[in-house]
C-alpha positions in Angstrom: 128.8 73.7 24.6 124.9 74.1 25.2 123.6 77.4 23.3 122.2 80.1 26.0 118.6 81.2 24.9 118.3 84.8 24.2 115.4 85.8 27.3 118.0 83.8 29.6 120.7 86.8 28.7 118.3 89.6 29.8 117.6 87.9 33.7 119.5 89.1 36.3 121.2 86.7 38.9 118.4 88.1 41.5 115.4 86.7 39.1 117.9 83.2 38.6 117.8 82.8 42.0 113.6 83.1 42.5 112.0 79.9 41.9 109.5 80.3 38.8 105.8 80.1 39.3 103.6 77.9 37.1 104.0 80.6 34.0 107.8 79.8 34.5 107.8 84.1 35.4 109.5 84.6 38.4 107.5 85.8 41.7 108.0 88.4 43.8 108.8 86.6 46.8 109.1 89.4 48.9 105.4 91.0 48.5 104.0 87.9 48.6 105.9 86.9 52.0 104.6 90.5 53.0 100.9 89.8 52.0 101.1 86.4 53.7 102.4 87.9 56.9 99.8 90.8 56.2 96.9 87.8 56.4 98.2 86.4 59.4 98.4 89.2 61.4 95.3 90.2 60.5 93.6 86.8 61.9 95.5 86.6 64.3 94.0 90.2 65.6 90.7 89.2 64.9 91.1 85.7 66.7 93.0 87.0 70.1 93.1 90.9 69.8 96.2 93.1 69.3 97.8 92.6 72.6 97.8 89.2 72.6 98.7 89.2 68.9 101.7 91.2 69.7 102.6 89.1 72.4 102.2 85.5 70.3 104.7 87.4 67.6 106.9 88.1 70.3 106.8 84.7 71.5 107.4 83.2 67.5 109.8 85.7 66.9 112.3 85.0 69.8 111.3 86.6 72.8 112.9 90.2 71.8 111.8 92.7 74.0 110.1 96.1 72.9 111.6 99.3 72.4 115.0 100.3 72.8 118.2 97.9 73.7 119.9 98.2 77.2 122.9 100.0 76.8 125.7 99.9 79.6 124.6 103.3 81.0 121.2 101.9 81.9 122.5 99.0 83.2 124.6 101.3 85.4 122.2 103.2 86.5 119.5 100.3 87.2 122.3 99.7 89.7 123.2 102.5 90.9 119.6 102.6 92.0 119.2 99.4 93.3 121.7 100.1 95.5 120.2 102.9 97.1 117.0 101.3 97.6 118.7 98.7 99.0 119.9 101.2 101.8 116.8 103.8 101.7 114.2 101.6 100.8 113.3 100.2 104.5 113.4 103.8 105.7 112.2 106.3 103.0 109.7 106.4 100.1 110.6 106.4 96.6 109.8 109.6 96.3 112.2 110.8 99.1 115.1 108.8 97.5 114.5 110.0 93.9 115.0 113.4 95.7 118.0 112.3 97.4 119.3 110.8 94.2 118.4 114.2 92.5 120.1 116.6 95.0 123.5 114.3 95.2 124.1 115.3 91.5 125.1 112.0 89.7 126.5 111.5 86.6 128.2 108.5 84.5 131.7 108.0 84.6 133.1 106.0 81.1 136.4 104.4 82.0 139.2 103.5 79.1 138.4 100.3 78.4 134.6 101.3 77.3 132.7 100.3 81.2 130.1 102.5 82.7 129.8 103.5 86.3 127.3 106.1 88.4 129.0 108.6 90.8 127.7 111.6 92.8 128.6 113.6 95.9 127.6 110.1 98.3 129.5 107.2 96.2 132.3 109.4 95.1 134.9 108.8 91.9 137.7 107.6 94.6 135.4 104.7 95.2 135.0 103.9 91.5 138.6 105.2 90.5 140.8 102.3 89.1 144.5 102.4 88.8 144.4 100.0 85.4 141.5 101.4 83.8 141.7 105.2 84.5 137.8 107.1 84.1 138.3 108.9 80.3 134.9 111.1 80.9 132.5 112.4 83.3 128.3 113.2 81.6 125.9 114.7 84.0 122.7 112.2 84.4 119.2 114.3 83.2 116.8 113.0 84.7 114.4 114.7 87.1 112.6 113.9 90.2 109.3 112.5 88.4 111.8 110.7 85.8 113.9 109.1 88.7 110.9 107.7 90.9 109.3 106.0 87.6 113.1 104.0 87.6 113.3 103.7 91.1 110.1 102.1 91.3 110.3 99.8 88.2 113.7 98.8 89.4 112.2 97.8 93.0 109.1 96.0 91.9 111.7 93.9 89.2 113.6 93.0 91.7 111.1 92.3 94.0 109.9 90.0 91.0 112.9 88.1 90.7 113.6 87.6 94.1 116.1 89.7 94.7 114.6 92.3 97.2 112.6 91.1 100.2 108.8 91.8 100.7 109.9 93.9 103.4 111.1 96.4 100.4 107.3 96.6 99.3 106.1 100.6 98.7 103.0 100.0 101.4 102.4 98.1 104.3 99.5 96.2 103.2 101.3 94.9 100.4 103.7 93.2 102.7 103.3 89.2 103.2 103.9 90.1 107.0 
């Protein structure tokens, strides 16, 4: 049976596991990823500017989007208010529907089996009530005015975007394609 050297007894399996350097002691490989990553950034920076830095480690890091993730309640509500510029956008402003959104009182309704919906006092819970999957909880939505038209109108220009609203939907008439 081969005989275990005495400074092999004192390495934990972490320092096993690091590949040794050319002193046979094992490296950090952490810090030094960090400091490597550290130099890139910084070049990259310096070559394209921080925007476009941040963008490019987007781009290598999988396309994640910044800040928060969607959760089911904004996804509910993105609709909720798609739908009603869908039927007041032709006719109102943004700022007159965030108003009419913000007088009708909604709310989010959480349903047993863990879905999301938006009511208020215009698309009421008999509309969204369903017999196998019975609404468990009711949240008022606090948003105000200023707070709604910022989501109304990054909700129409996405789906202006993407093709999903018409041009007629634009916010002026000069930006129409008439």
């Amino acid at each position: 049976m081969p005989e275990k050297k005495a400074s092999n007894l004192h390495q934990s399996d972490s320092d096993r596991k690091r590949p040794p350097d050319d002193a046979h002691n094992p490296i950090d490989v952490r810090s030094k990823s960090h400091k490597y990553a550290g130099d890139l950034w910084k070049l990259l920076v310096r070559n394209v500017g921080e925007p476009d830095a941040r963008s490019i480690m987007r781009h290598v890091m999988g396309e994640k989007k910044p800040g928060r993730p969607t959760t089911d309640r904004d996804v509910a509500l993105s609709m909720f208010f798609y739908a009603y510029i869908r039927h007041w956008g032709l006719k109102e402003t943004v700022g007159k529907i965030a108003t009419r959104i913000y007088q009708s009182s909604p709310y989010y309704l959480k349903y047993k089996s863990g879905a999301v919906a938006v009511a208020n006092s215009e698309f009421t819970e008999e509309y969204m009530s369903l017999v196998d999957d019975p609404i468990v909880d009711r949240e008022r939505i606090d948003m105000k005015i200023p707070a709604i038209k910022k989501r109304l109108d990054r909700m129409r220009r996405f789906a202006m975007e993407e093709n999903i609203l018409p041009s007629e939907y634009a916010p002026r008439p000069y930006y129409r394609d008439l």
